[in-house]
TIMI-2910 file (N, C-alpha, C, CB; in pm, 1 decimal, decimal comma, always signed):
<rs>
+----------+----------+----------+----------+----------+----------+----------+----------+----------+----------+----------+----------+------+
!      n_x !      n_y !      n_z !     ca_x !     ca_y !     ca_z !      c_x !      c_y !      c_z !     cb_x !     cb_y !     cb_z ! resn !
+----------+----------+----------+----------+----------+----------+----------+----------+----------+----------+----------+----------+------+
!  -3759,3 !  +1241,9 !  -3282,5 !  -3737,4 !  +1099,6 !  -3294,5 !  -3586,9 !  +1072,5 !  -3285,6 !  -3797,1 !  +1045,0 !  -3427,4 !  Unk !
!  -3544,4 !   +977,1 !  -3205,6 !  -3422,6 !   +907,7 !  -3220,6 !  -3343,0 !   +863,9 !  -3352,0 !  -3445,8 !   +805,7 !  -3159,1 !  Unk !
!  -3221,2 !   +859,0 !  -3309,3 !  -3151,7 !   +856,1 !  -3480,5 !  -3074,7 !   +708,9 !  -3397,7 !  -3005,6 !  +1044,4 !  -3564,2 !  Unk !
!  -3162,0 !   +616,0 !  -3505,1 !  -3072,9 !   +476,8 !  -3469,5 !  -3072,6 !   +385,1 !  -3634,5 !  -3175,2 !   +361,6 !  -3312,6 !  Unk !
!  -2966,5 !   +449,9 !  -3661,4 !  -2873,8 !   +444,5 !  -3754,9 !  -2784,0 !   +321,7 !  -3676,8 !  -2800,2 !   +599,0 !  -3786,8 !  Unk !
!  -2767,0 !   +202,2 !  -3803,1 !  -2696,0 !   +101,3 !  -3719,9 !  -2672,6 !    +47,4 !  -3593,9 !  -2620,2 !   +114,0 !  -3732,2 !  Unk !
!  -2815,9 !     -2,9 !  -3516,9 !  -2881,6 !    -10,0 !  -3442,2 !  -2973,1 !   -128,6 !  -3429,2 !  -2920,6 !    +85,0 !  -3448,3 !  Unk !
!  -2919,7 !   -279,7 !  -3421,0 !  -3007,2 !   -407,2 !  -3436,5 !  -2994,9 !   -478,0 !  -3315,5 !  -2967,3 !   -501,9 !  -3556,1 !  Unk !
!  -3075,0 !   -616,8 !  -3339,3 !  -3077,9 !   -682,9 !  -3258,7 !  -2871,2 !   -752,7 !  -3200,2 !  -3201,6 !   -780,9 !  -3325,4 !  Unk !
!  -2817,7 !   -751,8 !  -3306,6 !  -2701,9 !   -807,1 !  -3312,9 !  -2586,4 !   -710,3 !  -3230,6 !  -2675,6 !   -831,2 !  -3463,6 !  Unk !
!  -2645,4 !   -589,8 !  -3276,1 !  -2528,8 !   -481,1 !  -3194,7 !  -2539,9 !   -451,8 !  -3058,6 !  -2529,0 !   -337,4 !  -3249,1 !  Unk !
!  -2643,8 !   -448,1 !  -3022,7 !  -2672,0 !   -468,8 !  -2891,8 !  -2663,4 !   -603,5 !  -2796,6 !  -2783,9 !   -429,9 !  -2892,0 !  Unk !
!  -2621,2 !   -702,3 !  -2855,0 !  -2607,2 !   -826,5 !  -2809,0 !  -2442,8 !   -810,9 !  -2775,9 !  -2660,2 !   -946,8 !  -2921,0 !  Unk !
!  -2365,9 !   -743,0 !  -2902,4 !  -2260,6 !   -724,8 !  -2848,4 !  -2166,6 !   -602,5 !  -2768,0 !  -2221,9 !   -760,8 !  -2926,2 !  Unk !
!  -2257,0 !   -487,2 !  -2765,9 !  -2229,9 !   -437,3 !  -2665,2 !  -2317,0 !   -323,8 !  -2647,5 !  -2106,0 !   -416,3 !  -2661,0 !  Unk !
!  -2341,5 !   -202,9 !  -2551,2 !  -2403,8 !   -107,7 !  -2487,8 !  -2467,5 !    -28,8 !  -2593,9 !  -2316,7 !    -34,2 !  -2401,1 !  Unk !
!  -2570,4 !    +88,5 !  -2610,9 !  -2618,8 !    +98,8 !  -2730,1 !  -2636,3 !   +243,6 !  -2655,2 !  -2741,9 !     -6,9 !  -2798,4 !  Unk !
!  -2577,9 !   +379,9 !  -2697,3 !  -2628,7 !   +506,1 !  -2575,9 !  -2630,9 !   +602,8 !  -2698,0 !  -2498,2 !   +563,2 !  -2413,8 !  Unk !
!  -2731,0 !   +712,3 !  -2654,6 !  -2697,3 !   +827,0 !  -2699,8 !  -2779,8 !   +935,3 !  -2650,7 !  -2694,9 !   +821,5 !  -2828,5 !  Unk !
!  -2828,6 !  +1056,0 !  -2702,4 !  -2891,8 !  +1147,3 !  -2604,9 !  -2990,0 !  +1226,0 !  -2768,3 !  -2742,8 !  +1272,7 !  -2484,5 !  Unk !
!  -3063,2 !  +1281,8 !  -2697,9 !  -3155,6 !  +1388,6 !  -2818,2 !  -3204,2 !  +1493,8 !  -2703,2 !  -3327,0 !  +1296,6 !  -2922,3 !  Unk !
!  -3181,4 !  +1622,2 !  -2712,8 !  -3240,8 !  +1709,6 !  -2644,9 !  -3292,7 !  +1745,0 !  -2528,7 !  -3291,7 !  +1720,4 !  -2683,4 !  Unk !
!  -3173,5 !  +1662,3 !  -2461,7 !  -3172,6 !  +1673,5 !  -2275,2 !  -3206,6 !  +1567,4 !  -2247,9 !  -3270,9 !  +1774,4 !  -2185,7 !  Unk !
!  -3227,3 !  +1434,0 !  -2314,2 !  -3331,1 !  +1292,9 !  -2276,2 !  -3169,0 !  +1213,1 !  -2317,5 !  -3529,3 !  +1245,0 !  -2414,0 !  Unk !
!  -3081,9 !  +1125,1 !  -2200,6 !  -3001,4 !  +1084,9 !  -2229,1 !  -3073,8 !   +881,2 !  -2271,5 !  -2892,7 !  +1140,3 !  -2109,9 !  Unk !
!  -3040,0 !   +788,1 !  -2349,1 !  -3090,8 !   +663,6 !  -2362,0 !  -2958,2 !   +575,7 !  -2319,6 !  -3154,0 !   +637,8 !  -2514,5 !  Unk !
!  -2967,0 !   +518,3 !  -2301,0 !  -2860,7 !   +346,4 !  -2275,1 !  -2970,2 !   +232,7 !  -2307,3 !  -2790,5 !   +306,8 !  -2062,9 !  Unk !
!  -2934,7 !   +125,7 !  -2394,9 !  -2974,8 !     -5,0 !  -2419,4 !  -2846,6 !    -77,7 !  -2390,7 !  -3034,6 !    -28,4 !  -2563,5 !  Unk !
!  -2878,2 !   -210,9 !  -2335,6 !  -2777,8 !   -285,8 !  -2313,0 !  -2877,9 !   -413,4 !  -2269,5 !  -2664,6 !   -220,7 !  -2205,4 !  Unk !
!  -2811,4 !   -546,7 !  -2313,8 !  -2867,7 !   -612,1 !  -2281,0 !  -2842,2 !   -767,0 !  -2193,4 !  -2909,8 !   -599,0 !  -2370,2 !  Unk !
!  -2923,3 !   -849,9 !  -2147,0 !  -2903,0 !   -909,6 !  -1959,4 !  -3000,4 !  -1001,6 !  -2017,9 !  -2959,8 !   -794,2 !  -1776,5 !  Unk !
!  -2957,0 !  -1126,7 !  -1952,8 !  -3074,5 !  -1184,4 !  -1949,8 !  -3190,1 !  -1240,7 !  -2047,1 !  -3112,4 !  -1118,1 !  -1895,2 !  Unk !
!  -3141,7 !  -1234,5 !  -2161,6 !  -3247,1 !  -1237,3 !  -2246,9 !  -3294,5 !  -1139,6 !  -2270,3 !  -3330,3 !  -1301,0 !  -2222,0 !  Unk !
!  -3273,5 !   -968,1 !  -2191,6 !  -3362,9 !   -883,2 !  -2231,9 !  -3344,0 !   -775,4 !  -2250,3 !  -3440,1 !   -879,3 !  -2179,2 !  Unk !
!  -3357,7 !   -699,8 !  -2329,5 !  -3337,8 !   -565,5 !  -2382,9 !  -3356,2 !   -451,4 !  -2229,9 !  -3471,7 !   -539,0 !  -2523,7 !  Unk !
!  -3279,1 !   -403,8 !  -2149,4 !  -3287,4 !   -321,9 !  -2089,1 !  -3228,1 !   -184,3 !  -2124,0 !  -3259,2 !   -369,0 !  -2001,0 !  Unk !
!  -3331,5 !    -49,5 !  -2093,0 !  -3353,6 !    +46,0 !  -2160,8 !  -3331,8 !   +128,8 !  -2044,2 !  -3475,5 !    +49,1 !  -2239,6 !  Unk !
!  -3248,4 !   +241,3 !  -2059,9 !  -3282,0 !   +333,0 !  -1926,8 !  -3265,2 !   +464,5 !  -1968,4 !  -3186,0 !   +309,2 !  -1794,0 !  Unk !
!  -3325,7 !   +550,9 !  -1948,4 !  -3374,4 !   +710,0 !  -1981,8 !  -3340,9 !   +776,0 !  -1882,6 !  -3524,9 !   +743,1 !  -2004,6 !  Unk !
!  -3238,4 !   +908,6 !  -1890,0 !  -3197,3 !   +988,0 !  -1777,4 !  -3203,7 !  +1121,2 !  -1813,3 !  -3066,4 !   +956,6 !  -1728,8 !  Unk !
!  -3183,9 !  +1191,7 !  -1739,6 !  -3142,5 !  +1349,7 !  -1798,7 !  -2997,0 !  +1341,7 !  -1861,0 !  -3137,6 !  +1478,9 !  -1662,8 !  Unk !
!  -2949,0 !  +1436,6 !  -1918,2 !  -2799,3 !  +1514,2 !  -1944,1 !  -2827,7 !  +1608,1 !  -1802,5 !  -2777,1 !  +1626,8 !  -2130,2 !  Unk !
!  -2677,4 !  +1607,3 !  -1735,7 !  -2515,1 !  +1651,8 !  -1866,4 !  -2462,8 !  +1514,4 !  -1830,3 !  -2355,9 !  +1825,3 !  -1816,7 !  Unk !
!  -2484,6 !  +1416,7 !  -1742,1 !  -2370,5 !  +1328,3 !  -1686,9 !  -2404,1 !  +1206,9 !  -1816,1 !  -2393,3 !  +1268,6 !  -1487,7 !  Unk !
!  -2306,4 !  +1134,8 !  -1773,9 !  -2277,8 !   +999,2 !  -1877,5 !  -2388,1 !   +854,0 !  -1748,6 !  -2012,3 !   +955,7 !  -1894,7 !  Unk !
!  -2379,7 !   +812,5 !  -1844,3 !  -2466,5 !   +684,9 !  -1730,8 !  -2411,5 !   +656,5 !  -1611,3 !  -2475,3 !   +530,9 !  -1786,2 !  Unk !
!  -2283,6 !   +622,9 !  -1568,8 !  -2216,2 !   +576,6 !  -1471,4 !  -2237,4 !   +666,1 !  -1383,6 !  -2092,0 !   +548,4 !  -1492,8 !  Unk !
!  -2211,4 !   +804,1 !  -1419,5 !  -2231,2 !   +963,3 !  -1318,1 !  -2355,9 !   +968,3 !  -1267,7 !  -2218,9 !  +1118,9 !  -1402,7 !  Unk !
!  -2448,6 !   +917,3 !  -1347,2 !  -2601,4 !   +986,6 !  -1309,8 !  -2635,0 !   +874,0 !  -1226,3 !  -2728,2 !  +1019,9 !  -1447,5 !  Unk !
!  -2706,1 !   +984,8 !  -1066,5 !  -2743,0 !   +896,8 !   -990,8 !  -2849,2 !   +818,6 !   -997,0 !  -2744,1 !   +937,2 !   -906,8 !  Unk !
!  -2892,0 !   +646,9 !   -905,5 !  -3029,2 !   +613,2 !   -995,9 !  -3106,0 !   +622,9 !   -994,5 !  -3070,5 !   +547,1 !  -1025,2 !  Unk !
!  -3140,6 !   +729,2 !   -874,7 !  -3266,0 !   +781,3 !   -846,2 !  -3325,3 !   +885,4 !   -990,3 !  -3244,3 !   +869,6 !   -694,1 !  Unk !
!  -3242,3 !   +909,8 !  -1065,0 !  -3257,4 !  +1004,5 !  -1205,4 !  -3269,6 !   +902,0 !  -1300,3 !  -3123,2 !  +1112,1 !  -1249,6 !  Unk !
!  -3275,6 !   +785,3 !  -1257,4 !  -3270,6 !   +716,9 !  -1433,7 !  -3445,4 !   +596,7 !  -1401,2 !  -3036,7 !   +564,5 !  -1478,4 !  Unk !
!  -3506,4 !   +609,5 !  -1522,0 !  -3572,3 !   +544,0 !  -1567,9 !  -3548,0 !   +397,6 !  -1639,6 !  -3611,1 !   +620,1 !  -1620,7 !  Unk !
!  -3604,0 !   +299,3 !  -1606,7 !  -3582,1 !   +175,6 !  -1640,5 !  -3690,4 !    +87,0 !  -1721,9 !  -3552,5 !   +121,4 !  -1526,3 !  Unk !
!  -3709,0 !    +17,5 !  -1824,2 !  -3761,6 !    -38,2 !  -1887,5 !  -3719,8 !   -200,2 !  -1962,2 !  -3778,6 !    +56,1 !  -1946,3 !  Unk !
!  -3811,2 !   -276,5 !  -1926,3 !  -3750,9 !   -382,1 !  -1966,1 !  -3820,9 !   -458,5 !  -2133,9 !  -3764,4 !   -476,0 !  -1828,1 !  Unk !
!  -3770,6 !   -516,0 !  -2200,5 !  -3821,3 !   -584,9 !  -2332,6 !  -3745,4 !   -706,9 !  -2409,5 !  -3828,0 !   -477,0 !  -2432,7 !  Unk !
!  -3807,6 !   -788,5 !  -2446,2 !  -3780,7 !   -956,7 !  -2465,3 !  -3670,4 !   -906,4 !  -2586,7 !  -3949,7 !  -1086,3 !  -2526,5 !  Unk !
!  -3580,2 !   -977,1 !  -2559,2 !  -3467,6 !   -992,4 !  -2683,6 !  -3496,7 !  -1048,7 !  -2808,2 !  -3358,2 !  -1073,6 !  -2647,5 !  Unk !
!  -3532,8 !   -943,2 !  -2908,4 !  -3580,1 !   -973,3 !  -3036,6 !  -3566,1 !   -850,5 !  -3095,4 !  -3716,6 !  -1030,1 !  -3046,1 !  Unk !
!  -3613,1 !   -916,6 !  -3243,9 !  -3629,4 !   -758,8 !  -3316,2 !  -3726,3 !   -681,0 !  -3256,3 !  -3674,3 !   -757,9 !  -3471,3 !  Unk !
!  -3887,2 !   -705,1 !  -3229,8 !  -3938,0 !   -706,4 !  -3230,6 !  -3969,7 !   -627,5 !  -3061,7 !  -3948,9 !   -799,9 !  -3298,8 !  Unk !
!  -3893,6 !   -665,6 !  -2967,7 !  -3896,6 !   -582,7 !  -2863,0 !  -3754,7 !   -507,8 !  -2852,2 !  -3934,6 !   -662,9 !  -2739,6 !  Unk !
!  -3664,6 !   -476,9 !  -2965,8 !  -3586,0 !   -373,3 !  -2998,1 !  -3705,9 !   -245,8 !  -3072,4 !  -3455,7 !   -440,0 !  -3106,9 !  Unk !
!  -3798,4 !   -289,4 !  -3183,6 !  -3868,2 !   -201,8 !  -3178,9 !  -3963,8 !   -128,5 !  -3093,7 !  -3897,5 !   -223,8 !  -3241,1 !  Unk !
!  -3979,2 !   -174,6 !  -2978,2 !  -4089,7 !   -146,8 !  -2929,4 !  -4001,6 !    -72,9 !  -2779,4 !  -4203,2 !   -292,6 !  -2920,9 !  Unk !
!  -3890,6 !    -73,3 !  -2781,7 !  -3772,3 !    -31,3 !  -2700,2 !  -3782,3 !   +131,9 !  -2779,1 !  -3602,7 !   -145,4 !  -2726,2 !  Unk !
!  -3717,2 !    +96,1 !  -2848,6 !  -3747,1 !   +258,1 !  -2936,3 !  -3836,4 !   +301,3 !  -2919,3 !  -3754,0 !   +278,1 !  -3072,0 !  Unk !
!  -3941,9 !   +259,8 !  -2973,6 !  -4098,7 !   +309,4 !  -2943,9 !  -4091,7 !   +393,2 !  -2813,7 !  -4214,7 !   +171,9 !  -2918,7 !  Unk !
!  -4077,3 !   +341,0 !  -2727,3 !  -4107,5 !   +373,9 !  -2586,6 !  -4039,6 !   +451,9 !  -2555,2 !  -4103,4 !   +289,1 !  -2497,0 !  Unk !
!  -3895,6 !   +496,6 !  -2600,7 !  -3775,4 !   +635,8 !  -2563,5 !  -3847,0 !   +747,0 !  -2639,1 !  -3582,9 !   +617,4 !  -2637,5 !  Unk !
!  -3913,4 !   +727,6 !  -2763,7 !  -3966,1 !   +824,8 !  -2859,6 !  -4107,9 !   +879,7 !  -2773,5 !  -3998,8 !   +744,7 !  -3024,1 !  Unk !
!  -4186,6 !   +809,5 !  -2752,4 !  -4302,7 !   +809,6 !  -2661,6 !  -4284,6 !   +867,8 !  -2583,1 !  -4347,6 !   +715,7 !  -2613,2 !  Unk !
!  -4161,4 !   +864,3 !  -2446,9 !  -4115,0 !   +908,0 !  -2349,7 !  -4074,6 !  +1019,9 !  -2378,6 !  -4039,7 !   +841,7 !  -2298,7 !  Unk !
!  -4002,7 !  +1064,2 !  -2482,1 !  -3964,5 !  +1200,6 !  -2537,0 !  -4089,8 !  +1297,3 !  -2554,2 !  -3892,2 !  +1181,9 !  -2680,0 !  Unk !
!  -4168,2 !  +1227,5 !  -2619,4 !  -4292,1 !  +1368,4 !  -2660,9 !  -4383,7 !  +1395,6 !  -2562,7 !  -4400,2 !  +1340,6 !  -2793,0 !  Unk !
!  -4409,6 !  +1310,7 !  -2495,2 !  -4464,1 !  +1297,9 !  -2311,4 !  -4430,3 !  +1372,3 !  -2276,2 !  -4431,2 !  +1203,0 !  -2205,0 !  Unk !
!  -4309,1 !  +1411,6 !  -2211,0 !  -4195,2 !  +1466,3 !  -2157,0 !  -4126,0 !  +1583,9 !  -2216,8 !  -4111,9 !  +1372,3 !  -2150,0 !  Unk !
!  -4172,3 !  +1604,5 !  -2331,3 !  -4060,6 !  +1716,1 !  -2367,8 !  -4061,9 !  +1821,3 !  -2292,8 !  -4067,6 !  +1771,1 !  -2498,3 !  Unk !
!  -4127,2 !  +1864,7 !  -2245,0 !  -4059,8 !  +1984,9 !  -2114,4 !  -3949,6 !  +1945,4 !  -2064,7 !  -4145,9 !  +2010,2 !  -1974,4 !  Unk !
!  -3968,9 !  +1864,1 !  -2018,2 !  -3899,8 !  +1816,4 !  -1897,8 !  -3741,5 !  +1797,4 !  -1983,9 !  -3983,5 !  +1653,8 !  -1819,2 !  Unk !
!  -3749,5 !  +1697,0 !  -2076,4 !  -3615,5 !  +1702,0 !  -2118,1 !  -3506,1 !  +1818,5 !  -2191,9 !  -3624,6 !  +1610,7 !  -2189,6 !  Unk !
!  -3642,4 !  +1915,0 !  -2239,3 !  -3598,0 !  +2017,3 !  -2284,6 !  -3475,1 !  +2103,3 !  -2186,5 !  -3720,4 !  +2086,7 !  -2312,2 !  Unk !
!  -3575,1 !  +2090,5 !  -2068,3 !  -3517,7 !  +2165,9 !  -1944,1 !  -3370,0 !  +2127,5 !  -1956,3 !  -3587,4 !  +2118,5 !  -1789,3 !  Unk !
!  -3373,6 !  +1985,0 !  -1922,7 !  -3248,6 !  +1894,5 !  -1909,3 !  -3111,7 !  +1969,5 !  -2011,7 !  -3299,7 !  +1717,3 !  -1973,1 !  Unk !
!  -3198,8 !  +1990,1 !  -2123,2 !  -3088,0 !  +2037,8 !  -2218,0 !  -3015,6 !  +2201,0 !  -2165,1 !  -3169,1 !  +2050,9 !  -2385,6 !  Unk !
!  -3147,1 !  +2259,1 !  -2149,4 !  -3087,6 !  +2402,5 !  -2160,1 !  -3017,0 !  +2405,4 !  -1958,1 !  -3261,1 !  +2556,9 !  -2217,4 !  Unk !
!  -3062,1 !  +2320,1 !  -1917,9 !  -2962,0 !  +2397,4 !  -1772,1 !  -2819,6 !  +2260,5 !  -1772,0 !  -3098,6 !  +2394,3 !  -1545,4 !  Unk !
!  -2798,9 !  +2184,2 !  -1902,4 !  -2689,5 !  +2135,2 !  -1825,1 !  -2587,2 !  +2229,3 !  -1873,9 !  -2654,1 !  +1979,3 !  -1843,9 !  Unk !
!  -2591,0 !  +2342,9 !  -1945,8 !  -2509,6 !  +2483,5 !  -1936,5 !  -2467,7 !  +2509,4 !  -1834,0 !  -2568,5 !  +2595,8 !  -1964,5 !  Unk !
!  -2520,3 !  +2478,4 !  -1701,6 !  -2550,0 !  +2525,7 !  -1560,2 !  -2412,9 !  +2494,2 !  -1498,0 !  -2684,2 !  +2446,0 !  -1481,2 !  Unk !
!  -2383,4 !  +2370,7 !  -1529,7 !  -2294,9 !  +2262,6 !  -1432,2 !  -2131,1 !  +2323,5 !  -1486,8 !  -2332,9 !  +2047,0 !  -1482,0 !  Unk !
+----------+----------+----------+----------+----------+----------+----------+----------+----------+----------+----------+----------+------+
</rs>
């Protein structure tokens, strides 16, 4: 599970919201009225990673689709954990 420790509707209104857990990199930031969510591999930082590697998700600006934003990176994590696992152990590679 994600560690979102000081992590609301308010902080993300005022700016970018990123971090990574075990090869699964996250960015929240938000547009529009709406919570946009994007899921990539490691090692690169968002700007680096190309976008054919990043996953996109969209959710209504509220508490309420901040939770359900989470929800869905956590979801995406246990789905996936191969896959991100991988992510972790070969960005040694680079």
């Amino acid at each position: 599970m994600i560690e979102t420790s000081g992590l609301n509707i308010r902080s993300i209104k005022k700016e970018p919201y990123s971090g990574s857990h075990n090869g699964m990199r996250y960015y929240l930031i938000t547009k529009d009225e709406l919570i946009k969510v994007f899921l990539y591999p490691e090692p690169w930082c968002f700007e680096a990673t190309p976008d054919d590697q990043k996953e996109c998700k969209e959710f209504p600006f509220s508490q309420e689709g901040l939770d359900e934003a989470i929800s869905w990176i956590n979801t995406n994590y246990e789905e996936r954990r191969n896959y991100w696992n991988s992510c972790a152990n070969d960005k040694m590679k680079w």
